[in-house]
Rosetta silent file (secondary structure, phi, psi, omega in degrees, C-alpha in Angstrom):
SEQUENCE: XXXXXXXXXXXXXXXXXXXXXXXXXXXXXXXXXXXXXXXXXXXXXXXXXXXXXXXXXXXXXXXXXXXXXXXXXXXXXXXXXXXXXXXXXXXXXXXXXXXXXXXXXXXXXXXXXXXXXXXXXXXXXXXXXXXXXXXXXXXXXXXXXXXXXXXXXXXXXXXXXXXXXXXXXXXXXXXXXXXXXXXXXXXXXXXXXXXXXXXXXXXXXXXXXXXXXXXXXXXXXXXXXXXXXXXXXXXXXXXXXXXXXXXXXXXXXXXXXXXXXXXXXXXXXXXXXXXXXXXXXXXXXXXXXXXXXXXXXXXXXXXXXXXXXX
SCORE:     score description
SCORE:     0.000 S_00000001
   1 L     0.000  141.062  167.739  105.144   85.182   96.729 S_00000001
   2 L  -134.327  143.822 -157.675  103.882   81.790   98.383 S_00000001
   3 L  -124.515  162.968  179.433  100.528   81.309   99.190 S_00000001
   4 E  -125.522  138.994  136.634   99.088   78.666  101.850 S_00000001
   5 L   -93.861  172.842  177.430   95.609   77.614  102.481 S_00000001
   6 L    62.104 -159.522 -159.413   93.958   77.358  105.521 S_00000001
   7 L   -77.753  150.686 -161.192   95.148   77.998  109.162 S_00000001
   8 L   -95.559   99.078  169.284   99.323   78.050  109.833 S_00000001
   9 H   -31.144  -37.063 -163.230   99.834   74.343  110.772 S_00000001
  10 H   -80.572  -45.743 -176.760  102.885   75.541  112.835 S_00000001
  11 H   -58.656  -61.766 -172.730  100.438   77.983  115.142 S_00000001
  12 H   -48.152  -43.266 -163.127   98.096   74.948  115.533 S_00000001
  13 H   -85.756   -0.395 -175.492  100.750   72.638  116.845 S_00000001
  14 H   -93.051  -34.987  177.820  102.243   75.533  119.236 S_00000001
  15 H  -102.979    4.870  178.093   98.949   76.276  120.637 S_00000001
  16 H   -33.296  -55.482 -157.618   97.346   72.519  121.092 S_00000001
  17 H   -64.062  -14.392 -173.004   97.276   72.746  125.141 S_00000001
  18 H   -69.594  -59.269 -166.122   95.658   76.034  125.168 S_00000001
  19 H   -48.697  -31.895 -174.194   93.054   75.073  122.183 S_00000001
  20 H   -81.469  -19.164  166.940   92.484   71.375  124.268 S_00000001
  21 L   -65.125  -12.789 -179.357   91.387   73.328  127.147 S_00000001
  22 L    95.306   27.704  177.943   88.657   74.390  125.604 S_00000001
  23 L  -119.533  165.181  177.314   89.881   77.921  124.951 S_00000001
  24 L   -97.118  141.851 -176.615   90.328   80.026  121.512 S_00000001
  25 L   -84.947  150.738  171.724   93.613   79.715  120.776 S_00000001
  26 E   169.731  152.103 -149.051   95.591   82.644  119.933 S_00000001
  27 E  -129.774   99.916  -66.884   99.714   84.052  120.197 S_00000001
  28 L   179.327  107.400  146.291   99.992   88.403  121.541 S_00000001
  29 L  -110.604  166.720 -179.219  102.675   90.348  119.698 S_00000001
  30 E  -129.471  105.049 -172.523  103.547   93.687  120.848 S_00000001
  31 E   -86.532    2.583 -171.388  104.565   95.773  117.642 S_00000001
  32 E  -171.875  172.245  164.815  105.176   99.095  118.952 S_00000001
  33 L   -68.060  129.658  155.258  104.827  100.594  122.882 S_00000001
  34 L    98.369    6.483  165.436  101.114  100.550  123.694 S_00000001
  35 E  -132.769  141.071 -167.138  100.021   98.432  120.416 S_00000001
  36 E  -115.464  174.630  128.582   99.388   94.127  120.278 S_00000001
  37 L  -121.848   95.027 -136.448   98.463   92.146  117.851 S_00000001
  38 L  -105.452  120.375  162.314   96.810   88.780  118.184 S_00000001
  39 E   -77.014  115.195 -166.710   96.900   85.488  115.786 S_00000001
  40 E   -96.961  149.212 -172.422   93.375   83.939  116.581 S_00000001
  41 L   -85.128  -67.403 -151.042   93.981   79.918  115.645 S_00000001
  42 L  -129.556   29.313  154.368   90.559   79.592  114.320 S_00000001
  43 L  -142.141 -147.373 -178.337   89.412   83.189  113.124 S_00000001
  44 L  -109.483  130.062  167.518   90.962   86.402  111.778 S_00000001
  45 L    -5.709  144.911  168.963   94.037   88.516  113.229 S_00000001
  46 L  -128.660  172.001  175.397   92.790   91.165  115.982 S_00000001
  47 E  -156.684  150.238  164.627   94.626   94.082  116.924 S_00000001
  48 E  -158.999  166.699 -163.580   94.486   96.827  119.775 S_00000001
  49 E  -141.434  164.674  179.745   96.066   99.822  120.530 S_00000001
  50 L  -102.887  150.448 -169.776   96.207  102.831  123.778 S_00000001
  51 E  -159.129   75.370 -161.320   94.545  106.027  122.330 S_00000001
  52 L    59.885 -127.285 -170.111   95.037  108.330  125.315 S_00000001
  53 L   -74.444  -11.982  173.727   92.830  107.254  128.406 S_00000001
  54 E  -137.906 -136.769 -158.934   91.562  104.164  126.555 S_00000001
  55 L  -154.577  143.090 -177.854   91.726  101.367  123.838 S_00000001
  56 E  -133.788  111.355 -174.329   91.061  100.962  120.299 S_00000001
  57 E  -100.379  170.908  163.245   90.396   97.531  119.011 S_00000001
  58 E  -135.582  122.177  159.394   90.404   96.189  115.550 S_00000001
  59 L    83.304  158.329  175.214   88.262   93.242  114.635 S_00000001
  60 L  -125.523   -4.063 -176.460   87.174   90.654  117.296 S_00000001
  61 L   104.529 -172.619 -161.458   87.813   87.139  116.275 S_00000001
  62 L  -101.864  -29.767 -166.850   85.202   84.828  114.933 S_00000001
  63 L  -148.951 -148.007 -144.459   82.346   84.392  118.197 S_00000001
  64 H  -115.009  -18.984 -179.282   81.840   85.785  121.462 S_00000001
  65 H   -68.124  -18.849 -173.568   84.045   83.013  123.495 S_00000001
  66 H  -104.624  -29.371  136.769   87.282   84.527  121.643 S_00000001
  67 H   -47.181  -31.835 -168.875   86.146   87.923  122.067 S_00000001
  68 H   -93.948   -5.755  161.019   85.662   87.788  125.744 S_00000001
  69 H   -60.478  -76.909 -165.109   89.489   86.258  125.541 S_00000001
  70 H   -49.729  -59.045 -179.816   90.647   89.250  123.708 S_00000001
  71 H   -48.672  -31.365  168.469   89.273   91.746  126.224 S_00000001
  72 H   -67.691  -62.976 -161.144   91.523   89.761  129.121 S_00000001
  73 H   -77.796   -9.054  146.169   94.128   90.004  127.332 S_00000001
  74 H   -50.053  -45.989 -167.250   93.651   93.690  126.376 S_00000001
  75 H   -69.308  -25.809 -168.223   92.687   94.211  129.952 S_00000001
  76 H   -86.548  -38.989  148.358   96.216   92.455  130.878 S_00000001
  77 L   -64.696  -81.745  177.519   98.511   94.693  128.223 S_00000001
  78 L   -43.275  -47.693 -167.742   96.820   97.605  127.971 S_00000001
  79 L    86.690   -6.635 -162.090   95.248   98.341  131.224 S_00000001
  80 L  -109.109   90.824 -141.081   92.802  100.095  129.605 S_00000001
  81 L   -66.397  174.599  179.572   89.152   99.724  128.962 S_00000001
  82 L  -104.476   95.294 -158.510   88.096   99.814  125.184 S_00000001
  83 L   -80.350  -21.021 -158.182   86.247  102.662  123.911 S_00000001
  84 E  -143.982  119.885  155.291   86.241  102.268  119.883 S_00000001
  85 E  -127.125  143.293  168.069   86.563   98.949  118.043 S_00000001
  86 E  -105.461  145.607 -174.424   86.719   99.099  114.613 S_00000001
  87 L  -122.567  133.851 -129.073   85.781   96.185  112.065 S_00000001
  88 L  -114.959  -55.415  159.454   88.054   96.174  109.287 S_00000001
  89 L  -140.246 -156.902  176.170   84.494   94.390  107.167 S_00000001
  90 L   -70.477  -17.784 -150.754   81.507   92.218  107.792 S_00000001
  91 L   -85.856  174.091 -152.914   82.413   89.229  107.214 S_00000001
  92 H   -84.519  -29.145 -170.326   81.943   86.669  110.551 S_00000001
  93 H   -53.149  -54.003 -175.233   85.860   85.213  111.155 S_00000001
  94 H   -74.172  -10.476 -176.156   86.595   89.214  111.846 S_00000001
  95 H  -141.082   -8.481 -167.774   82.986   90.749  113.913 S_00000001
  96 L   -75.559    3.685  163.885   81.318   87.368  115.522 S_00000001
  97 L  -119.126   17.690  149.858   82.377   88.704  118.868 S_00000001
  98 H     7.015  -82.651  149.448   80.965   92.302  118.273 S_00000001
  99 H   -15.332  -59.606 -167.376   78.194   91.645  120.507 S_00000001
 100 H   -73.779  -49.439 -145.354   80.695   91.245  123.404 S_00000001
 101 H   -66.959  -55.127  166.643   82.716   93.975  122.889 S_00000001
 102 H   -19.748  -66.875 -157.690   79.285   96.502  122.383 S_00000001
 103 H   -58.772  -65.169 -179.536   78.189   94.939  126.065 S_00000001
 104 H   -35.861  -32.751  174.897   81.805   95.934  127.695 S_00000001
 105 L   125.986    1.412  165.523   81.008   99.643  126.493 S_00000001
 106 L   -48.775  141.058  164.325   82.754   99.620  123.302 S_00000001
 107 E  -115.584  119.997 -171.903   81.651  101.696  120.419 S_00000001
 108 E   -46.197   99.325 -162.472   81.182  100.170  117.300 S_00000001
 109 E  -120.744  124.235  159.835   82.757  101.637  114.324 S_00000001
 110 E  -124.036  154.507  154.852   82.465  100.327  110.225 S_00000001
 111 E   -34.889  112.398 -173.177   82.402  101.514  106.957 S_00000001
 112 L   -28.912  -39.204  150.785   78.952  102.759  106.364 S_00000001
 113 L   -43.902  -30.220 -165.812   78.570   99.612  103.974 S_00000001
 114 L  -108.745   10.202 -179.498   79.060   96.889  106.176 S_00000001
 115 H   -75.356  -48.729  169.187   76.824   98.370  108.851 S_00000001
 116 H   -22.828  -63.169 -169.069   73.955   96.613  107.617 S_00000001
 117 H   -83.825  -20.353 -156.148   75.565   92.746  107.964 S_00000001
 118 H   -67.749  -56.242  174.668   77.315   94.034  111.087 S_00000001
 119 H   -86.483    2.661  123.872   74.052   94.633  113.392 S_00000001
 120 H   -21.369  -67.402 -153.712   72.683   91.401  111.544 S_00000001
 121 H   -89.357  -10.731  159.218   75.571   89.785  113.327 S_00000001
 122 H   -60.579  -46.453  169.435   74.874   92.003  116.599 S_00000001
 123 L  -124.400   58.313  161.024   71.427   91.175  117.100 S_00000001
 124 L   -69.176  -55.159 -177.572   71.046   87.715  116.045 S_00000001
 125 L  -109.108  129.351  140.345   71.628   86.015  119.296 S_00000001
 126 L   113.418  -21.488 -176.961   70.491   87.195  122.343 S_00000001
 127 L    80.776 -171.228 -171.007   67.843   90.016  121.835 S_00000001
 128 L   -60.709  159.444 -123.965   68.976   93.693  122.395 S_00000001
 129 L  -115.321  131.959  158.319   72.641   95.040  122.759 S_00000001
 130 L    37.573   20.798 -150.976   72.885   96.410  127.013 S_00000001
 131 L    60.454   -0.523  178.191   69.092   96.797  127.052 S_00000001
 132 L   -96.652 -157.174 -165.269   68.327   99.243  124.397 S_00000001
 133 L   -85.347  -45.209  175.201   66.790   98.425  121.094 S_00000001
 134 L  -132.406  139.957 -176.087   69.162   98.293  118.558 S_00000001
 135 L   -84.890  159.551 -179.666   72.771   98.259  119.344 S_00000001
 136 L  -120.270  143.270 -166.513   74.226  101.528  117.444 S_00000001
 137 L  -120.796  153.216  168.039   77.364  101.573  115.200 S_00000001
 138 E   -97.142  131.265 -164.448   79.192  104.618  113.949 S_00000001
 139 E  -121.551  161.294 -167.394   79.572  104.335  110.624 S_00000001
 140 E  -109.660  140.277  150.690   82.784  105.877  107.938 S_00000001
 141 L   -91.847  -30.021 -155.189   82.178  107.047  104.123 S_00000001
 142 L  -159.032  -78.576 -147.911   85.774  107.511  103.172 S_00000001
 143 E  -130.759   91.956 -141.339   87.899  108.860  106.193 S_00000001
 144 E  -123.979  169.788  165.171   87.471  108.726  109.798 S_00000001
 145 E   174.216  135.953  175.042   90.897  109.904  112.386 S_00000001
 146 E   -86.329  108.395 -164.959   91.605  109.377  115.624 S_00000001
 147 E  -153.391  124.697 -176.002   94.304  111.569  117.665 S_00000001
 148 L  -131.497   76.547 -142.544   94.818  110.734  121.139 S_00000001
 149 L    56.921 -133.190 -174.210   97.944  111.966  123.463 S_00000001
 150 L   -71.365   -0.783 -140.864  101.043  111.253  120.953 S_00000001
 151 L  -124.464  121.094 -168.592   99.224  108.767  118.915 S_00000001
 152 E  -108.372  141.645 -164.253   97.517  109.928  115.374 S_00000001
 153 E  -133.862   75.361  177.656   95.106  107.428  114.070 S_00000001
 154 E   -54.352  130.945 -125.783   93.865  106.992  110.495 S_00000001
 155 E   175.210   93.933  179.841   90.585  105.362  109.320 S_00000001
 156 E  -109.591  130.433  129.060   90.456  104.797  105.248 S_00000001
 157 L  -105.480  127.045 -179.182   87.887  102.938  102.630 S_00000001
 158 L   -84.226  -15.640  175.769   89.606  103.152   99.658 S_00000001
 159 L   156.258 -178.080  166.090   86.699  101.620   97.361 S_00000001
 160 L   -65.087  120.661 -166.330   85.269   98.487   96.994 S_00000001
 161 L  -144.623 -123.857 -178.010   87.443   95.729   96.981 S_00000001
 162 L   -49.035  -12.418  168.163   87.308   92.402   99.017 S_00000001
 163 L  -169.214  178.469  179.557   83.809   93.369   99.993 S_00000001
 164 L   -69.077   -8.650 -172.760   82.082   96.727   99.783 S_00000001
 165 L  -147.982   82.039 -159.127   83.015   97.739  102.515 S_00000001
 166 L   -80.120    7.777 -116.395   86.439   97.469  103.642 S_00000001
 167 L   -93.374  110.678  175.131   88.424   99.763  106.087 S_00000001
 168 E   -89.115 -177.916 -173.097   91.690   99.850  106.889 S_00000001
 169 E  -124.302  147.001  166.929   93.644  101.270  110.123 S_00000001
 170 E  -157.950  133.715  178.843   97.145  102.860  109.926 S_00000001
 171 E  -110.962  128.586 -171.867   98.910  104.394  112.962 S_00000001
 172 L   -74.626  -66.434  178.679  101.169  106.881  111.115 S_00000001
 173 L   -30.193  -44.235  168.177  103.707  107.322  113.922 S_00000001
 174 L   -81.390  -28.181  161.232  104.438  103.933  114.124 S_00000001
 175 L    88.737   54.064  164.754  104.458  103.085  110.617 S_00000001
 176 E  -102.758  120.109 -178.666  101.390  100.280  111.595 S_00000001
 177 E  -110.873  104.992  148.118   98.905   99.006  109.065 S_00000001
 178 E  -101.428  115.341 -175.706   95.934   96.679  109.865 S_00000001
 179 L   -72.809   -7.838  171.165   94.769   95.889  106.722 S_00000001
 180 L    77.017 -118.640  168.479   91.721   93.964  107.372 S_00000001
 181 L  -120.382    7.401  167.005   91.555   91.110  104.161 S_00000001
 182 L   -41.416  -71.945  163.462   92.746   93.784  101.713 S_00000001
 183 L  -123.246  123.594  173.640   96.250   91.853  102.489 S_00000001
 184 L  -113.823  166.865 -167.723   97.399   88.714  103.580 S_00000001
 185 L   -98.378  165.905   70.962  100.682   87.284  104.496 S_00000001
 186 L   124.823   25.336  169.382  101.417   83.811  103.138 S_00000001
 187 E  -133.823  146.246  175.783   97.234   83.080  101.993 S_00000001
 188 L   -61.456  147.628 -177.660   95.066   83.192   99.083 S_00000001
 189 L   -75.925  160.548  163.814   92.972   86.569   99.082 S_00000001
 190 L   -98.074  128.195 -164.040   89.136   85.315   99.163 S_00000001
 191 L  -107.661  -29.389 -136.855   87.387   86.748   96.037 S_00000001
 192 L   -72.924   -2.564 -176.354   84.155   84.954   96.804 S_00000001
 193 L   -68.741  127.593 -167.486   82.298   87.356   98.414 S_00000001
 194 L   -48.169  -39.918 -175.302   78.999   88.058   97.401 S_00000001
 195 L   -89.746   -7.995 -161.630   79.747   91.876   97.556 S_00000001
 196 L   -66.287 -173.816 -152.191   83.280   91.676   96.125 S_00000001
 197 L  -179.611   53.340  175.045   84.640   93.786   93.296 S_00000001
 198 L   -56.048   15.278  167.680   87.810   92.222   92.257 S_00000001
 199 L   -83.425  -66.985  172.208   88.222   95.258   89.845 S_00000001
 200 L   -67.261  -72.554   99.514   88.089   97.588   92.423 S_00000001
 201 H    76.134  -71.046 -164.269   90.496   95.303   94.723 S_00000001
 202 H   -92.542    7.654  153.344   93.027   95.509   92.128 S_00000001
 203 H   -77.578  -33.917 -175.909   92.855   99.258   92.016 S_00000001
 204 H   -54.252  -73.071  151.698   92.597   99.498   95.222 S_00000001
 205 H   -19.309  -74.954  178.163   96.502   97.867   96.055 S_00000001
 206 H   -37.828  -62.657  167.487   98.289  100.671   94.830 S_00000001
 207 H   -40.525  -41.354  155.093   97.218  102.571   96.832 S_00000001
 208 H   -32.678  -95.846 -172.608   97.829  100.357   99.831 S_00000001
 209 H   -29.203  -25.878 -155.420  101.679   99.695   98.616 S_00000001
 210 L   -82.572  -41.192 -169.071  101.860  103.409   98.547 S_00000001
 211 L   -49.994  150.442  159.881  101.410  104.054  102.684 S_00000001
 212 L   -90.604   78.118 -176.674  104.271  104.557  104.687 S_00000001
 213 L  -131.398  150.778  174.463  104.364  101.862  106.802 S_00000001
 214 L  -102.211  -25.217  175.272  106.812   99.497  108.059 S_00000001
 215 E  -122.304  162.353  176.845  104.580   96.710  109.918 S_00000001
 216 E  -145.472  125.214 -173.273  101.533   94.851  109.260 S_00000001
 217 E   -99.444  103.184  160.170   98.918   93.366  110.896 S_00000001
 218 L   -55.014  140.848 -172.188   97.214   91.278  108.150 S_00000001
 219 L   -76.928   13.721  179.756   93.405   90.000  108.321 S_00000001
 220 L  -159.439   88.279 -143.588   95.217   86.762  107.897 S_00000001
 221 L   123.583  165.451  167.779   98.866   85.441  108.174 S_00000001
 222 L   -25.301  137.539 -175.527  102.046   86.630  109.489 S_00000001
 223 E  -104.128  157.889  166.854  101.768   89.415  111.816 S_00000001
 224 E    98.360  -50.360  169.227  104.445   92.046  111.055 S_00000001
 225 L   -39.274  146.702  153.506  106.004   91.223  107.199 S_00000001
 226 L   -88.122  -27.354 -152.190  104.104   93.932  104.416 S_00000001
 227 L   -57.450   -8.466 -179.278  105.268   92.136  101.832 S_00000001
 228 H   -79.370   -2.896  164.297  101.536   90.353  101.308 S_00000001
 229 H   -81.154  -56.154  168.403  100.355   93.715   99.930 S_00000001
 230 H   -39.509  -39.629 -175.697  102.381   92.653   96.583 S_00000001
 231 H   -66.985  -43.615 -175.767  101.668   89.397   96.939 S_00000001
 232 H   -47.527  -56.625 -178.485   98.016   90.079   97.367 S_00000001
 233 H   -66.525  -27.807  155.014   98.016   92.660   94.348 S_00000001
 234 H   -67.093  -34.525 -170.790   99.748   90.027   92.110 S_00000001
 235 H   -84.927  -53.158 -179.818   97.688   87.636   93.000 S_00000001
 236 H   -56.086  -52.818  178.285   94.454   89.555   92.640 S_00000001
 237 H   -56.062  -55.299  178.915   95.721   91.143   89.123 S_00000001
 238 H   -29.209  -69.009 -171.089   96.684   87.990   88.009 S_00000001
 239 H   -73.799   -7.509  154.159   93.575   86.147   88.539 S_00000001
 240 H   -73.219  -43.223  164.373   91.633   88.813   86.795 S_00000001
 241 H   -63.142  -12.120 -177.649   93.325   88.459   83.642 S_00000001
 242 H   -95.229    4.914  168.685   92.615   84.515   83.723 S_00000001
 243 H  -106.251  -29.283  158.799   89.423   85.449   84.348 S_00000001
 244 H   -60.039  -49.539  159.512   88.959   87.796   81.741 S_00000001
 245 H    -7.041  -84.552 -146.628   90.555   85.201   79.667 S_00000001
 246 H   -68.958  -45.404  172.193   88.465   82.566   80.314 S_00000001
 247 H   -40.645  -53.124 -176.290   85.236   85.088   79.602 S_00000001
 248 H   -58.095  -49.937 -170.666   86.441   85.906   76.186 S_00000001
 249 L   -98.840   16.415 -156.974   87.255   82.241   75.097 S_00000001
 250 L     8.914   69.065  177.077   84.364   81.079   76.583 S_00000001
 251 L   -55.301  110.293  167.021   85.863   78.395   78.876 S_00000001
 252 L   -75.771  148.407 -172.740   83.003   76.125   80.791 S_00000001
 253 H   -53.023  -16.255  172.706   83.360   76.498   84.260 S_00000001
 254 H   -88.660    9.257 -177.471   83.930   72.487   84.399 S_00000001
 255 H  -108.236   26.508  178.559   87.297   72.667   82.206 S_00000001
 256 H   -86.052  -46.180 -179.348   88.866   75.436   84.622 S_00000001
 257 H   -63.171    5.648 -176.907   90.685   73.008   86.753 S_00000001
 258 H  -102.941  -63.152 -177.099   92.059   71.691   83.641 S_00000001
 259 H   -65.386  -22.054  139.018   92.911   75.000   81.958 S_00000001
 260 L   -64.976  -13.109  149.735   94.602   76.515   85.067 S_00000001
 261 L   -86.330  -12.439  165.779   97.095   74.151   85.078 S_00000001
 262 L   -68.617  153.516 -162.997   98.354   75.435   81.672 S_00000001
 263 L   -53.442  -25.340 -171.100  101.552   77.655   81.729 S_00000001
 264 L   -73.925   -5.918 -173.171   99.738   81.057   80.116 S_00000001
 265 L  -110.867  -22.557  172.104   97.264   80.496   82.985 S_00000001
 266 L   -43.989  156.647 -175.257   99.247   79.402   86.017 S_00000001
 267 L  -129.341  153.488  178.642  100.350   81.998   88.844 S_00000001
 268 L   -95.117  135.408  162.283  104.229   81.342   90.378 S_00000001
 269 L    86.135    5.522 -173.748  104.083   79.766   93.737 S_00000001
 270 L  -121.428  148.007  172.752  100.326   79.167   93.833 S_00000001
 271 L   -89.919  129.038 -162.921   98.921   75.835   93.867 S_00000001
 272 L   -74.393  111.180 -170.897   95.820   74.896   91.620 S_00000001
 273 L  -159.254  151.828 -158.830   93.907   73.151   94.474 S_00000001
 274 H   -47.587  -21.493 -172.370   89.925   74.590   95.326 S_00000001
 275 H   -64.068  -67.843  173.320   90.662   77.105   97.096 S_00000001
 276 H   -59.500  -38.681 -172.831   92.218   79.059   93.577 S_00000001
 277 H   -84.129  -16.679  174.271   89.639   77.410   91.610 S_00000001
 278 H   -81.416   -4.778  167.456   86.768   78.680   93.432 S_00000001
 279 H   -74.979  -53.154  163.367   88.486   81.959   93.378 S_00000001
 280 H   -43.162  -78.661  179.086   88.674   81.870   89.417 S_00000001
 281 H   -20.379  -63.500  169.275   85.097   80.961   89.373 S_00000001
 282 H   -65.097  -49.800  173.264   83.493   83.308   91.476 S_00000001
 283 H   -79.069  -12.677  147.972   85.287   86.357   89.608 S_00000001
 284 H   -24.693  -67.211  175.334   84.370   84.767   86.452 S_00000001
 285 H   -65.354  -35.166  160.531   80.830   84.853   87.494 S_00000001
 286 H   -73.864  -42.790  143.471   81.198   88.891   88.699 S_00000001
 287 H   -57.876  -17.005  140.534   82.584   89.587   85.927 S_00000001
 288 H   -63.647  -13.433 -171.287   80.453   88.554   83.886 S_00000001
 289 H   -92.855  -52.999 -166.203   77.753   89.822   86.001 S_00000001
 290 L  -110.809   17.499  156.890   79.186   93.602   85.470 S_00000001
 291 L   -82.423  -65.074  179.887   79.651   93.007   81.590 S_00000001
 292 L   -77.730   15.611  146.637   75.948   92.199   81.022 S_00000001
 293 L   -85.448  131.726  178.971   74.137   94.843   83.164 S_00000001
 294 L   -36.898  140.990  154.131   72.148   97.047   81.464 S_00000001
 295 L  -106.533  112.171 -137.328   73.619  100.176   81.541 S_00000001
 296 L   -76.117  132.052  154.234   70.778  102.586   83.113 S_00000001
 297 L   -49.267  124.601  149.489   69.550  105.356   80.440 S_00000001
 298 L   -37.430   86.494  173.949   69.448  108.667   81.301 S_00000001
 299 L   -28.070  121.180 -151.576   66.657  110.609   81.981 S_00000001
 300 L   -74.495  155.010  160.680   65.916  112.877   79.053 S_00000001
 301 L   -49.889  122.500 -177.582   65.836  116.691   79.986 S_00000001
 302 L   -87.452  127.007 -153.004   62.829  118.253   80.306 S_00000001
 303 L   -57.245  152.200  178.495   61.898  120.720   77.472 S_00000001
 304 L   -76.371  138.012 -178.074   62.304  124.010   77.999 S_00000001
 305 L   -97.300  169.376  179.233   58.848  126.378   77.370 S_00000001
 306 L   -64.611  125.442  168.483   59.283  128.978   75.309 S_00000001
 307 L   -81.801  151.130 -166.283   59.305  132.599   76.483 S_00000001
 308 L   -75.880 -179.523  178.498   57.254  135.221   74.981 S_00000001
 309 L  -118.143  120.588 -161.055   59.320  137.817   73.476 S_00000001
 310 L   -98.014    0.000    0.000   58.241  141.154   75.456 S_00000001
């Protein structure tokens, strides 16, 4: 595995004339008949798909200028308007064009967790969603599915991982995964999340690896390769034991960039540079965080009264 940070240098310099116009930048693959995938230059991967008589999006892009971008170019593939988009989590690179997609007639769907920050990020700006009060999201516990003409359409959270509330997409037929931030191609996973659960995360991968899929739309990264669910799950595992590590041997948090460059602590192919160390850090700090909470006592039983003997 080789990991990069920040945005794919190569994308930036391919898309300058669009991005100098004053547009979100952003490069339309077509992985399958009747399913895209979009690299946004300065958010996270989108995806959309035909699901009978309409459109199924995943994720929107970072704001509402790149969202109303996506929908042209949906409207320009597809043909179709977009009845369901799903948000893969919470976080802003992946939902900050929500908002638009709601007003076009979309219906909002996330993992029951992330519903919270989602219509945060819905009604922030702007006052109410089409005129009503609150815009309304459909929200997933576990398992959601989708089945539209030929096209079968899965909707998982496997647990708490990169944030609490995570969902992936997988079109079975096609052997298509969008994976949300679960897996990336060629980038460090982000542990930092307030809600994360790098525990769960690295249980969480197997499962992943397990699906029968052949393509992948990542929440970051290469669109098509899978191989970033191993890398991801190496990467994740990894940095928990060096995190456990460092908990045990009680490392201060200002010797980690020092102690992460030694070989028992090093990961192959990743570079110690802030990105990794604030990654270390932060699961330090959760972990340690889910060592030292009380563990809540049970409420004793309540005595039984005696019965007479008749």
């Amino acid at each position: 595995m080789k990991f990069r940070a920040g945005v794919l240098s190569v994308l930036a310099v391919c898309l300058i004339p669009l991005a100098a116009a004053g547009q979100p930048s952003f490069k339309v693959h077509k992985l399958s008949e009747g399913v895209w995938a979009a690299e946004v230059g300065s958010g996270a991967n989108v995806g959309w798909f035909i699901l009978g008589d309409s459109v199924v999006a995943v994720d929107t892009g970072p704001d509402a200028a790149t969202a109303r971008e996506i929908l042209k170019k949906i409207a320009e593939t597809a043909g179709k308007p977009v009845r369901f988009l799903v948000l893969t989590h919470a976080h802003g690179d992946h939902v900050g064009g929500a908002r638009v997609f709601a007003e076009a007639g979309a219906q909002i769907v996330c993992q029951e967790n992330a519903a919270p920050a989602v219509l945060t990020v819905m009604t922030q700006t702007g006052g109410p969603v089409a005129g009503t009060a609150l815009p309304a999201v459909l929200t997933v516990s576990e398992r959601l599915m989708f089945v539209g003409g030929a096209r079968r359409v899965e909707i998982y959270w496997l647990g708490p991982a990169h944030t609490k509330g995570d969902l992936i997409v997988l079109l079975t037929q096609e052997k298509i995964l969008f994976a949300g931030d679960l897996a990336l191609n060629g980038r460090l996973p982000y542990m930092r999340s307030h809600d994360a659960n790098p525990r769960g995360w690295e249980q969480v991968m197997p499962r992943l690896a397990s699906a029968p899929i052949e393509e992948m739309v990542p929440g970051h990264g290469e669109i098509g390769p899978r191989t970033g669910i191993a890398d991801t799950l190496a990467y994740v595992r990894r940095v928990n034991e060096v995190a456990s590590r460092f908990i045990q041997t009680a490392v201060p948090e200002e010797f980690f960039h020092i102690e992460l460059r030694k070989p028992e602590n090093r990961i192959e192919n990743v570079t110690v540079n802030e990105d990794h160390i604030a990654n270390v850090k932060a699961v330090v700090k959760l972990e340690t965080e889910r060592l030292t909470k009380p563990t809540p006592t049970p409420a004793p039983m309540p005595a039984k009264t005696p019965t007479k003997a008749g």
